[in-house]
N, CA and C atoms as a LAMMPS dump frame, in Angstrom:
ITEM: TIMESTEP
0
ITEM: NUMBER OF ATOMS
252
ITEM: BOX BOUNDS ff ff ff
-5.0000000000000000e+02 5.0000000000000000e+02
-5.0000000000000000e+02 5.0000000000000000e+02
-5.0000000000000000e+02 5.0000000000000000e+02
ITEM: ATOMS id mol type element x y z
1 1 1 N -328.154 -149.202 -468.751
2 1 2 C -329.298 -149.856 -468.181
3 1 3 C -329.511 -151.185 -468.918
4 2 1 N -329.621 -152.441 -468.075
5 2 2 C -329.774 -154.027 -468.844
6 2 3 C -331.236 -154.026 -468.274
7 3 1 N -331.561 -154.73 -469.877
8 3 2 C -332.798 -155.087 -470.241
9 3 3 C -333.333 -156.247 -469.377
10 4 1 N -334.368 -156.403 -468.951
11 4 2 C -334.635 -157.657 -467.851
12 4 3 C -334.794 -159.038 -468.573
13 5 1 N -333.805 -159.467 -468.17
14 5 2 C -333.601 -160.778 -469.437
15 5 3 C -334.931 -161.95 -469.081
16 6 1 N -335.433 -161.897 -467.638
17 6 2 C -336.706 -162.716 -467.755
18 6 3 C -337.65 -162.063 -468.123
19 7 1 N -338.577 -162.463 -469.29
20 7 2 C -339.498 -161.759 -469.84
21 7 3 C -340.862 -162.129 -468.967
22 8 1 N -341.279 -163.625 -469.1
23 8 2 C -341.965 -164.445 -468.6
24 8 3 C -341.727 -165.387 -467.116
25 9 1 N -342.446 -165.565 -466.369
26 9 2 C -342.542 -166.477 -465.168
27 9 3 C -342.674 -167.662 -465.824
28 10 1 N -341.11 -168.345 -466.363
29 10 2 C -341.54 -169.238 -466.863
30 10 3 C -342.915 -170.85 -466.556
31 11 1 N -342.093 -170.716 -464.866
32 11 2 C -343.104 -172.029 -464.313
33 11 3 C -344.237 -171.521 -464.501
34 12 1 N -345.025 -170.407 -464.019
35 12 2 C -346.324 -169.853 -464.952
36 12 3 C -346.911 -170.668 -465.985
37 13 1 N -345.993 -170.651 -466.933
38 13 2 C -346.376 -170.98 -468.587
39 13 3 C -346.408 -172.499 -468.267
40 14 1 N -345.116 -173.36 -467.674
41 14 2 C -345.54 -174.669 -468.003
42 14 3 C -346.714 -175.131 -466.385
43 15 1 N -346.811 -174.656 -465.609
44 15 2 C -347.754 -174.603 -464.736
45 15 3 C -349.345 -174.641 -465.677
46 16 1 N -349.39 -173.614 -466.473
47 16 2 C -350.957 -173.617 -466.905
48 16 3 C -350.517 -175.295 -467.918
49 17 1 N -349.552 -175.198 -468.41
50 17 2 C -349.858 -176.18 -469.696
51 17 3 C -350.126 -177.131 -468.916
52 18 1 N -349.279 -177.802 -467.516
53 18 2 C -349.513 -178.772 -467.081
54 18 3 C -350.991 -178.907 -466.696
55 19 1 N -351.109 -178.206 -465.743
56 19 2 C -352.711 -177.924 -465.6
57 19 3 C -354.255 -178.167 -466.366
58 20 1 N -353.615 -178.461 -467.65
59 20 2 C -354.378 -178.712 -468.324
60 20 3 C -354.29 -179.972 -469.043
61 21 1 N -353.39 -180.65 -468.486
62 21 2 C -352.978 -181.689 -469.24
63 21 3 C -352.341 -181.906 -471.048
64 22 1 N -351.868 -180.669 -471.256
65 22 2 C -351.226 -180.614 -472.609
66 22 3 C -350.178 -180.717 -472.497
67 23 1 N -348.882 -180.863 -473.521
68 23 2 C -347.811 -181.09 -473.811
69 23 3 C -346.958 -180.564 -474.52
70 24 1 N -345.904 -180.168 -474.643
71 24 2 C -345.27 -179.171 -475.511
72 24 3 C -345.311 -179.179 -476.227
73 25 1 N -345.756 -180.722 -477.155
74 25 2 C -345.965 -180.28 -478.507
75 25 3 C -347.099 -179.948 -479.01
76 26 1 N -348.108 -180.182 -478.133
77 26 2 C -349.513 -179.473 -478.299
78 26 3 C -349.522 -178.085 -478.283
79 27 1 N -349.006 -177.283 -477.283
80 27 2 C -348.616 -175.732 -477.512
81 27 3 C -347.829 -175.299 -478.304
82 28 1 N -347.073 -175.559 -478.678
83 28 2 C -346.1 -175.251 -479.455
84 28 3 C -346.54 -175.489 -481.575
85 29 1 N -347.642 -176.31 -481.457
86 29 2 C -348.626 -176.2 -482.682
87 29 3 C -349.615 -174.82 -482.498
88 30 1 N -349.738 -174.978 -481.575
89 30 2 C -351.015 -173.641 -481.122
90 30 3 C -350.312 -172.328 -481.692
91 31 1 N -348.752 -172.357 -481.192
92 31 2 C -347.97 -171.314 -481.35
93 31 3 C -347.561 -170.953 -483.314
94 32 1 N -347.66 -172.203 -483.466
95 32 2 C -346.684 -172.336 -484.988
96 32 3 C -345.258 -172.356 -484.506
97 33 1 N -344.589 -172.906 -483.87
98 33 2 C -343.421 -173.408 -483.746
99 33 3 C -343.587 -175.054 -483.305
100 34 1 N -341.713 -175.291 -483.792
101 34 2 C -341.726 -176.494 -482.949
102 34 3 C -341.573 -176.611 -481.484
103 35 1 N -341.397 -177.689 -481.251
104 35 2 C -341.406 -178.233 -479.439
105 35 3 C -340.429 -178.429 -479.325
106 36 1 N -339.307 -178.289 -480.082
107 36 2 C -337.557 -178.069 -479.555
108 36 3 C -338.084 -176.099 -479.279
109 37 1 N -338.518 -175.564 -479.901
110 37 2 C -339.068 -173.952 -479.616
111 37 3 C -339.377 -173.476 -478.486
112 38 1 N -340.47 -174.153 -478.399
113 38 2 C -341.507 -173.671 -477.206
114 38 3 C -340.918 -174.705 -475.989
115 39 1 N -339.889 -175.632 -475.673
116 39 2 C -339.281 -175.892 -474.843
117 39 3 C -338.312 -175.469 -474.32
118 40 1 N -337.755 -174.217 -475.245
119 40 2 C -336.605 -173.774 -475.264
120 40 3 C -337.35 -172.145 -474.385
121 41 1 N -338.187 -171.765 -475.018
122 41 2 C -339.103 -170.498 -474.58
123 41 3 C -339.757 -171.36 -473.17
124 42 1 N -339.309 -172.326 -472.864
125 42 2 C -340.285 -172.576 -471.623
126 42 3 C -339.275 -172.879 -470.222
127 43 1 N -338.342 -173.281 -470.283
128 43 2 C -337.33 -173.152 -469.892
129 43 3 C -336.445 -171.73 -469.82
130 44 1 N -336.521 -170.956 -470.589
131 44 2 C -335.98 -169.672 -470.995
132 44 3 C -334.853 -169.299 -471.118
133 45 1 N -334.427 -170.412 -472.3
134 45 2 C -333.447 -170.414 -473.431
135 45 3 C -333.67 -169.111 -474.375
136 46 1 N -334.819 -168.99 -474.741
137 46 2 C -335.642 -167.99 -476.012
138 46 3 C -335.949 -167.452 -475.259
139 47 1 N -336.365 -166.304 -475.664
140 47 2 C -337.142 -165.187 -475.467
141 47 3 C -338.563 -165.458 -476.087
142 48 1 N -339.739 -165.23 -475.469
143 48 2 C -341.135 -165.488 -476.361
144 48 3 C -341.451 -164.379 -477.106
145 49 1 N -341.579 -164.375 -478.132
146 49 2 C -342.359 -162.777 -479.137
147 49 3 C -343.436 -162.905 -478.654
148 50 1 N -343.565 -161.301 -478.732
149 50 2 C -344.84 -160.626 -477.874
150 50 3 C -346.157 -161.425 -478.906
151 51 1 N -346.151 -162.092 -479.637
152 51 2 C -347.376 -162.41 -480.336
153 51 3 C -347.727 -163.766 -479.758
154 52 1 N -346.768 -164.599 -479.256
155 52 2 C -347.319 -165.63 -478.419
156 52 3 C -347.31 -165.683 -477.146
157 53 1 N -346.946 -164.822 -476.804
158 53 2 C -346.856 -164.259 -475.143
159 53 3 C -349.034 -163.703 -475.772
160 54 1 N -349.202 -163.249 -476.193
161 54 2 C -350.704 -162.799 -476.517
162 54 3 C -351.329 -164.211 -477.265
163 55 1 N -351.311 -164.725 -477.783
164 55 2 C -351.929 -166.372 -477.91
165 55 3 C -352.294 -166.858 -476.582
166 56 1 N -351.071 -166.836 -475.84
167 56 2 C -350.522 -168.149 -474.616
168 56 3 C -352.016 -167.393 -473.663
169 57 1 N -352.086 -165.772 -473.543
170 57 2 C -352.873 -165.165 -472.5
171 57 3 C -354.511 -165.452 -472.871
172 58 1 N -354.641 -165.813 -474.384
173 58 2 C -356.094 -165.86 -474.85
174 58 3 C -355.66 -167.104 -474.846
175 59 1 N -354.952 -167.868 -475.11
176 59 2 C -355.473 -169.363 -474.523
177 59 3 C -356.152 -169.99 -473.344
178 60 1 N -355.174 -169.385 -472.413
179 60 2 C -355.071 -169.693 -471.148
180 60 3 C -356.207 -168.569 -470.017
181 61 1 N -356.837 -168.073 -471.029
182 61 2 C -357.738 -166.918 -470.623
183 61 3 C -357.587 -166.217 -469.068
184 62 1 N -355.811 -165.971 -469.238
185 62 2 C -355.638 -165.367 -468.585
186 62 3 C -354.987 -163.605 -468.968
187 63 1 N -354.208 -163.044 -467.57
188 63 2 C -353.822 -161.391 -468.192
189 63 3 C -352.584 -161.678 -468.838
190 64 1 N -351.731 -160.93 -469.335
191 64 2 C -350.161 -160.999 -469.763
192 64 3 C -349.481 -160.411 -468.578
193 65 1 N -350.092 -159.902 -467.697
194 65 2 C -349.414 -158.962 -466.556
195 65 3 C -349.106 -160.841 -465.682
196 66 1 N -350.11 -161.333 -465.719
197 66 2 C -350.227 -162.723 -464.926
198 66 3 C -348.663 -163.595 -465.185
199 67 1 N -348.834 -163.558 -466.828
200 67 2 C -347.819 -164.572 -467.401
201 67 3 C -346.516 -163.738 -467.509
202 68 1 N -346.011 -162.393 -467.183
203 68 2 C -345.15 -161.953 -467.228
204 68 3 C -344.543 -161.882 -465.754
205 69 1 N -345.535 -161.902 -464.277
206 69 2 C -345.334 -161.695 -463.601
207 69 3 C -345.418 -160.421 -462.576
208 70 1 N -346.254 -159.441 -463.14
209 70 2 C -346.684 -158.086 -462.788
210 70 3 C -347.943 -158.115 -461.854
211 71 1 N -348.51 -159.603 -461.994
212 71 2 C -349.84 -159.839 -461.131
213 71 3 C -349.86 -161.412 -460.683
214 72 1 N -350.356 -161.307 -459.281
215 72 2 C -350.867 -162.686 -459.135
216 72 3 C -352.277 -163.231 -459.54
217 73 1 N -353.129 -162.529 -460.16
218 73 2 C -354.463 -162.767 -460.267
219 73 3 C -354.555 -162.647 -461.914
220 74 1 N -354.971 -164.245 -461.584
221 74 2 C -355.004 -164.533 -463.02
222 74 3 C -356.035 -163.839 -464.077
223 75 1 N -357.202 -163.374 -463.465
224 75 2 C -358.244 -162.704 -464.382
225 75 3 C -357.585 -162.145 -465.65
226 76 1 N -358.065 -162.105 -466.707
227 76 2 C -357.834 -160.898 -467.548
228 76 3 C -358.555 -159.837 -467.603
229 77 1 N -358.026 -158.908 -468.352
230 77 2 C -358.639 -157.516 -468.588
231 77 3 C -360.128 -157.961 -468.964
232 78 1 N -361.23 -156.801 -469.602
233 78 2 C -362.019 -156.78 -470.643
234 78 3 C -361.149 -156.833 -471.675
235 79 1 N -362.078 -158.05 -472.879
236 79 2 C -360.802 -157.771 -474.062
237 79 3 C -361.869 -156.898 -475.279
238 80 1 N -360.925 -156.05 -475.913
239 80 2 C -361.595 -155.462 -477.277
240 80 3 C -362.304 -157.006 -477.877
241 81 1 N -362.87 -156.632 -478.666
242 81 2 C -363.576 -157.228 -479.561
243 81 3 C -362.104 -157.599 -481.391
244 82 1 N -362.207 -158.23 -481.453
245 82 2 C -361.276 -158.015 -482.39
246 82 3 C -361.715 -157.856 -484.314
247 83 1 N -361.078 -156.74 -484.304
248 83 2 C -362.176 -156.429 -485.928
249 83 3 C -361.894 -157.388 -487.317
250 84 1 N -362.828 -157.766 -487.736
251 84 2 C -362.592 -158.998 -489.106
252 84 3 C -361.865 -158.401 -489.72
């Protein structure tokens, strides 16, 4: 059984960035990588770790089901509260 090599909808990801008028190297600070990185994860050269695949969704205050492609509706969940 092969693993589904698209993780992310990539146009998704640069769709919101565009949308907002940011730039790869503006996300890609957000992320803690560089913008050879997050161009490479945006295009889908890389694979994104699940920890900025969860940034990108509280950025973009959207679901991960959205940015993975499991939903068209961008809403997110209720989110936990996150403990100090």
């Amino acid at each position: 059984m092969s693993m589904r090599m698209e993780i992310l909808k990539y146009g998704r990801i640069r769709d919101l960035r565009n949308d907002r008028g940011l730039t790869q190297k503006q996300v890609a600070k957000l992320l803690n990588v560089s913008q050879n990185t997050y161009s490479q994860y945006e295009i889908g050269i890389s694979r994104f770790p699940l920890d900025a695949v969860v940034r990108l969704a509280e950025y973009y205050n959207v679901s991960i089901d959205y940015l993975v492609g499991l939903t068209d509706e961008t809403a997110p969940y209720p989110r936990k509260r996150r403990q100090p």
